[in-house]
C-alpha positions in Angstrom: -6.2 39.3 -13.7 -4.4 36.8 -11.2 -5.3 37.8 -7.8 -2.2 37.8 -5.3 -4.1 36.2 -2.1 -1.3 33.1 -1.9 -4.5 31.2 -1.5 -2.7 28.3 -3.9 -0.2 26.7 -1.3 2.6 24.3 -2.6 0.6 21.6 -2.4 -1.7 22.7 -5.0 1.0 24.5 -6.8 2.9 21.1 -7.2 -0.5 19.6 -7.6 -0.7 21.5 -11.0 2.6 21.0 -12.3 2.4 17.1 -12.0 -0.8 17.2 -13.7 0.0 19.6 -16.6 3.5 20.3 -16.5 6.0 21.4 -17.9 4.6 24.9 -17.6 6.1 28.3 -17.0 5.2 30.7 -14.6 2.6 32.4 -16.6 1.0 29.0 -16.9 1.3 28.3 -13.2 0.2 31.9 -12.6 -3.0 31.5 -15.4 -3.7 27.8 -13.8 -3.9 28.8 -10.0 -5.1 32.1 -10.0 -1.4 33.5 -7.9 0.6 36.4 -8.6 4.2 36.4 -10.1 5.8 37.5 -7.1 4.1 34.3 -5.3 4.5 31.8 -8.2 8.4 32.8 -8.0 8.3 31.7 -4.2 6.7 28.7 -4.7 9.0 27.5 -6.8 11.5 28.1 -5.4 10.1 26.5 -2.3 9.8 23.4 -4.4 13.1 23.7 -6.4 14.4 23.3 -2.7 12.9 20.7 -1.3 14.0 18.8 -4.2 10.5 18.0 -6.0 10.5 20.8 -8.9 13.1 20.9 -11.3 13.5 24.1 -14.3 13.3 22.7 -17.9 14.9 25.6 -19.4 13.3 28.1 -21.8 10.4 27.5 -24.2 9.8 30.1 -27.2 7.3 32.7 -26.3 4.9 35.4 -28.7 7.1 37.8 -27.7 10.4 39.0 -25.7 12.7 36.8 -23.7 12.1 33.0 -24.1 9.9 32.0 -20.4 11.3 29.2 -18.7 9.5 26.5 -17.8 9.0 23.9 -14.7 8.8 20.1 -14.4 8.0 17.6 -11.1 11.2 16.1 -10.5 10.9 12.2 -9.8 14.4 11.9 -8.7 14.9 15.2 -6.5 14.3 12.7 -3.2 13.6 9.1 -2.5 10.9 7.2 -0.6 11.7 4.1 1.8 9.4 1.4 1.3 9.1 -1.8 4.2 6.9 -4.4 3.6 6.8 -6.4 7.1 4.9 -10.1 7.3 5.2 -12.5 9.4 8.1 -14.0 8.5 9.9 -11.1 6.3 10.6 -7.8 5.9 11.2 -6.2 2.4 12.2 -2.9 1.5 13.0 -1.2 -1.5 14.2 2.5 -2.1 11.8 4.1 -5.0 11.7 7.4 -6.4 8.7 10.0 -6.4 6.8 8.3 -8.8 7.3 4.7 -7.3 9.7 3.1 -9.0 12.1 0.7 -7.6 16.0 1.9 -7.6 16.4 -1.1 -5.2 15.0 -4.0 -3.6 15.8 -6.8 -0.8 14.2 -8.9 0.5 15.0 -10.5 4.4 13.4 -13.8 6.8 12.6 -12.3 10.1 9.6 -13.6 12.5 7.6 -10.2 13.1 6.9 -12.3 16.3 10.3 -11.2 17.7 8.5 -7.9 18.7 9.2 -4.6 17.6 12.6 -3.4 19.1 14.4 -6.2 17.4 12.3 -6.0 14.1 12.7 -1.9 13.5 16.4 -2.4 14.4 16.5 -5.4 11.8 14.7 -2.9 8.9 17.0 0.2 10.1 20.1 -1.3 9.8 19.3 -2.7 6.2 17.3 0.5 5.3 21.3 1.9 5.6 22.7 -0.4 3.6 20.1 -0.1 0.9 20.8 3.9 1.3 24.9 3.1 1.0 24.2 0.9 -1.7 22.1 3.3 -3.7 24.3 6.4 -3.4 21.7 8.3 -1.4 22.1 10.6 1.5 19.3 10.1 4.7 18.7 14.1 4.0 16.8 12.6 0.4 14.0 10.9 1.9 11.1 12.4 1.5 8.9 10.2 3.3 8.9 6.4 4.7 6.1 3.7 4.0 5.3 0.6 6.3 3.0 -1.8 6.2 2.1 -4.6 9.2 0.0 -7.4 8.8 -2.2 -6.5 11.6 -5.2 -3.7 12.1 -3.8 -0.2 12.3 -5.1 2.8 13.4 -4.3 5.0 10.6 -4.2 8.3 12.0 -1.6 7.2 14.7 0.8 4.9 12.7 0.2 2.7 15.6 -0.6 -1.0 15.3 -3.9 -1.9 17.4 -4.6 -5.8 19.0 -2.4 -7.2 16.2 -3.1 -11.0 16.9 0.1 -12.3 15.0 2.3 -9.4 16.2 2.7 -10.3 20.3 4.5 -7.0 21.8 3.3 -4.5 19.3 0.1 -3.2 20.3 0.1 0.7 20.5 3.5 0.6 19.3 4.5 4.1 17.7 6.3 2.6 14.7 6.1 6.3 13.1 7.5 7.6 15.8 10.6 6.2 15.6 11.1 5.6 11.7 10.8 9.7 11.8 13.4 10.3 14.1 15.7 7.6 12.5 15.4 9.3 9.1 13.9 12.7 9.4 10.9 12.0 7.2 7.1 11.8 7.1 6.3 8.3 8.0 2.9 6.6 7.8 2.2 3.0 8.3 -1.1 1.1 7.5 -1.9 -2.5 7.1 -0.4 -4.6 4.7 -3.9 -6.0 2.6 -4.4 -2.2 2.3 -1.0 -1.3 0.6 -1.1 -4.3 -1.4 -4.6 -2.9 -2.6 -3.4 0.3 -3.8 -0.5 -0.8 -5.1 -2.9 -3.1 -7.4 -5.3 -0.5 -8.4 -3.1 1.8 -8.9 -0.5 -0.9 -11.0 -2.9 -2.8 -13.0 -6.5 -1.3 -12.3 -5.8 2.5 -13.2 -9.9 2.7 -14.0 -11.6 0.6 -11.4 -12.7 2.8 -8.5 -14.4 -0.7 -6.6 -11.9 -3.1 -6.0 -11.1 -5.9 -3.3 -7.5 -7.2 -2.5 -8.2 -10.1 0.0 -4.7 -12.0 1.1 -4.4 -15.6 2.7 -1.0 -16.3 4.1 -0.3 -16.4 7.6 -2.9 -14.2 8.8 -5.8 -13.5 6.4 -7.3 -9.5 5.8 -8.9 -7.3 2.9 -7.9 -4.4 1.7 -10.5 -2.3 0.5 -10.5 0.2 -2.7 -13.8 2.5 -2.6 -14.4 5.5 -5.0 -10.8 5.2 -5.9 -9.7 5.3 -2.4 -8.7 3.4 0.3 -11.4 2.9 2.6 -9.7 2.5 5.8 -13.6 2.4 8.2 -13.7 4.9 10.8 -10.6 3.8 12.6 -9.2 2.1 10.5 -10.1 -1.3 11.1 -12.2 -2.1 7.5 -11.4 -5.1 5.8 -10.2 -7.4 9.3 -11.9 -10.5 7.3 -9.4 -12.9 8.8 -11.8 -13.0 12.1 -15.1 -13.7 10.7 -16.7 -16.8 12.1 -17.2 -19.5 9.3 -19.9 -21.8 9.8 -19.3 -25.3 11.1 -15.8 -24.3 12.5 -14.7 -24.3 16.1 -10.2 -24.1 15.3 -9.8 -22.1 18.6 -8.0 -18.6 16.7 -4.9 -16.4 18.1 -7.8 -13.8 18.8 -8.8 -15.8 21.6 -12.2 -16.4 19.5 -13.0 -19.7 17.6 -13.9 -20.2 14.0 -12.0 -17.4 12.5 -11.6 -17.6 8.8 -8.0 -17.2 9.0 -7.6 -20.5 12.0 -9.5 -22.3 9.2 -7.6 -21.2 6.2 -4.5 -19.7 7.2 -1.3 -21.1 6.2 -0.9 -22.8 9.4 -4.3 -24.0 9.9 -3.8 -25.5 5.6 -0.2 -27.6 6.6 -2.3 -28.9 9.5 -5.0 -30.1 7.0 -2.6 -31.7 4.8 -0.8 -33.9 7.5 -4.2 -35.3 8.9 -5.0 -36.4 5.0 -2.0 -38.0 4.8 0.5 -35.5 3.0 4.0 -35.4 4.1 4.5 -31.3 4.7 5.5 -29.0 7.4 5.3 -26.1 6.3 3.5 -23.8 3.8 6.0 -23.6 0.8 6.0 -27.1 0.8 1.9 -27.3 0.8 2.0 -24.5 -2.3 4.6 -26.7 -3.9 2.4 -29.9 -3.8 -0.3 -27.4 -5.1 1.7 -26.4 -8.3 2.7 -30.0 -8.6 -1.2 -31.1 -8.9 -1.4 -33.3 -6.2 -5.1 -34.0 -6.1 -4.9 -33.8 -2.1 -3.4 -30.7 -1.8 -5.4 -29.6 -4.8 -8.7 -30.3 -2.9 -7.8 -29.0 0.3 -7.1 -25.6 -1.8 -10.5 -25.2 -3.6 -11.7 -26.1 0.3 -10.1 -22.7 1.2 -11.1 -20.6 -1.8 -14.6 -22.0 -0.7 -14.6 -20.6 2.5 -12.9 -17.5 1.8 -15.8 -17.1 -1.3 -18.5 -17.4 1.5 -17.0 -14.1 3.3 -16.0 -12.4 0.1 -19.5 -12.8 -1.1 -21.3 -10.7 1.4 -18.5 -8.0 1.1 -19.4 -8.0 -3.1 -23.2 -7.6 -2.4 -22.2 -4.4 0.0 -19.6 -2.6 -1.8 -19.9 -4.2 -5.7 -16.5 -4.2 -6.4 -15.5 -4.7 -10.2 -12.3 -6.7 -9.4 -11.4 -9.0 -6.8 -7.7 -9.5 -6.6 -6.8 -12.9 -4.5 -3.2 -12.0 -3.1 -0.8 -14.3 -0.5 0.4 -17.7 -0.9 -2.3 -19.6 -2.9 -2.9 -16.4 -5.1 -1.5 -18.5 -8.0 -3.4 -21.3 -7.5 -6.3 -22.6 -9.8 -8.3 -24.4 -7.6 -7.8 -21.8 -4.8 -9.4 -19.8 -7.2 -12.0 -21.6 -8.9 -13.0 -22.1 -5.3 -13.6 -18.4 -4.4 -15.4 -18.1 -7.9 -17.7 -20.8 -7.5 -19.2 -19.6 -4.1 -19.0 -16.3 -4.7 -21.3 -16.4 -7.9 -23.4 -19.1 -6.2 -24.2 -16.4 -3.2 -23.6 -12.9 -4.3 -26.1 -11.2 -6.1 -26.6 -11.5 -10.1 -25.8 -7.8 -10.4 -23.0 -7.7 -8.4 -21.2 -10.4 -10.0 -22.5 -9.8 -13.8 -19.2 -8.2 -14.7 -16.9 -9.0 -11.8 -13.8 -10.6 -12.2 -11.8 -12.2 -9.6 -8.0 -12.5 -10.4 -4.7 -13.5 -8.9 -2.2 -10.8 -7.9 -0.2 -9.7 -10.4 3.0 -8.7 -8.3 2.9 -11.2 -6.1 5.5 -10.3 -3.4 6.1 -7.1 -4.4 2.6 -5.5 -3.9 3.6 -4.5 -0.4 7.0 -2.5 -1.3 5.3 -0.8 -4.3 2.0 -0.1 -2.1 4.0 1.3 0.8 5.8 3.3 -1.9 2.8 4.9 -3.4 1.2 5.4 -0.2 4.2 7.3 1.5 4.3 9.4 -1.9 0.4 10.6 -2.1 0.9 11.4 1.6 4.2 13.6 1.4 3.1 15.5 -1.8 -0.5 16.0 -0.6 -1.2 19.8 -0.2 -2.0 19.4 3.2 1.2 17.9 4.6 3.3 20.2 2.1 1.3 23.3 3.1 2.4 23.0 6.5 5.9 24.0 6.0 5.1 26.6 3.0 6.5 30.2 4.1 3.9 33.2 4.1 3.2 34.9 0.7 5.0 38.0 -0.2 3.1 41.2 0.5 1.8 42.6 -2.3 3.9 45.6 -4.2 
């Protein structure tokens, strides 16, 4: 017999229906060891908040037909903002990620954050208007900023490319605009979920390492995030390579991400003699097999092989996923490959497989997304808000 101790919160009441559902009460009751006077409240604490919809009746051995209970992907919304250096992309999803609507916006995430939150708020309503949703449907908010963040805070730390936002409280104020949960992280990270969870459902290990403007990691371990202690794991972009002094925006010298950063590639291609000034026009040379531009690309993958190596000896990840502006490229990648078989151990690379991003620019919206959605529905955050159990009879 169920015991009626409301030890089974919403959380793990939800929990259970997404994972088995449809189910009726009995089920819910049989499953998580509550009463029926507790299931019934649950429910309807969940029927409420918009994430548990009824299914109607299902035949039963005997009497009145039960009715059963389904998660309901559409009951709220999620906002999803991808910000990079030079763009900002959002998308509305549903509770299971999937994009209602996108857009996708230029603006320098130099210009600091009061002008770059108003910039995502203002199209964040449009997208809402556009979409037929009311501000009271969203559940929860995602960000992502391509810069180290402590996690627990929402609060970018030292960002080198982002001058003015340092301890900002970007969750702060995305909660009070929209009266929803909020969490931010850094972007590699998102993009890294949003992979593994996309295309690499069974790989527990896996590496997401970006090269744009700034160059990071994101790190999936035992089918998590790992985030390090405060949230600082996977900051590859300021490793020192060997043999390089580029002075970097960290105010150190050497960095991986001076030498192969988007900025630090254009600069490589004008002193060999190619006529570019900027990096869609060095990616478009790429494409286009010019065997400059081509070399200066393997070059990269080199180097950024040499720091991925030592990270596949530690963690033995079973995918590599290269992500960012050269993620497409061939050479970029043969490059990595080459180095990082040459150095890492035989066991670590005897069934790894290094691969370029399959969603390309939308790995930050849809990581965001998923991010924002395990963190609403978790039964710790919905827990908080669940009303005491009814006393027993």
């Amino acid at each position: 017999m169920a015991i009626d101790d409301g030890t089974a919160g919403l959380g793990a009441v939800l929990q259970t229906i997404r994972r088995h559902g449809p189910l009726t009460r009995a089920d819910l009751g049989a499953r998580t060891g509550l009463g029926r006077a507790t299931v019934a409240q649950r429910l309807d604490a969940l029927i409420e908040r918009g994430l548990v919809k009824p299914l109607g009746e299902q035949a039963s051995t005997g009497g009145r037909p039960a009715g059963t209970f389904a998660f309901d992907p559409g009951g709220a919304i999620v906002l999803a903002v991808d910000l990079g250096a030079s763009h900002a992309d959002l998308a509305v999803t549903d509770l299971e990620g999937r994009m209602l609507l996108e857009s996708a916006g230029a603006i320098a995430i130099a210009e600091g954050p009061d002008v770059v939150l108003a910039h995502v708020e203002r199209r964040l309503d449009a997208l809402l208007a556009r979409s037929g949703r009311d501000v009271g449907e969203v559940l929860a908010v995602g960000v992502d900023v391509p810069g180290p963040v402590a996690f627990a805070t929402g609060r970018p730390v030292s960002p080198p490319i982002m001058p003015g936002w340092d301890g900002y409280d970007i969750a702060g104020r995305l909660a009070a605009r929209f009266g929803a949960r909020v969490i931010v992280d850094n972007d590699a990270n998102a993009m890294a979920l949003a992979e593994q969870v996309e295309y690499w459902p069974e790989c527990d290990e896996l590496l997401y390492a970006k090269v744009g403007t700034g160059v990071g990691c994101g790190i999936v371990a035992g089918g998590r995030v790992f985030r390090g202690g405060q949230g600082a794991a996977g900051e590859i972009g300021h490793i020192a390579v060997r043999g390089y002094d580029t002075p970097c925006v960290c105010g150190n010298s050497g960095c991986l991400e001076a030498v192969i950063g988007s900025a630090a590639l254009v600069r490589r291609a004008l002193s060999r003699g190619l006529d570019v000034t900027e990096p869609r026009a060095f990616d478009e040379l790429v494409k286009r097999h010019d065997t400059t531009a081509m070399a200066i690309a393997r070059e990269a993958g080199r180097l950024l092989g040499e720091v991925l190596a030592g990270l596949v000896n530690a963690l033995n990840p079973t995918v590599v996923v290269l992500g960012g502006d050269l993620a497409g490229s061939e050479p970029f990648a043969a490059g990595v490959r080459e180095i990082v078989h040459q150095r890492a151990a035989p066991l670590a690379t005897q069934h790894l497989q290094i691969v370029p991003s399959r969603l390309g620019d939308r790995a930050g919206t849809r990581g965001t997304a998923i991010m924002a959605i395990e963190h609403a529905l978790s039964p710790r955050e919905l827990d908080r808000e669940q009303p005491p159990a009814p006393a027993p009879a």
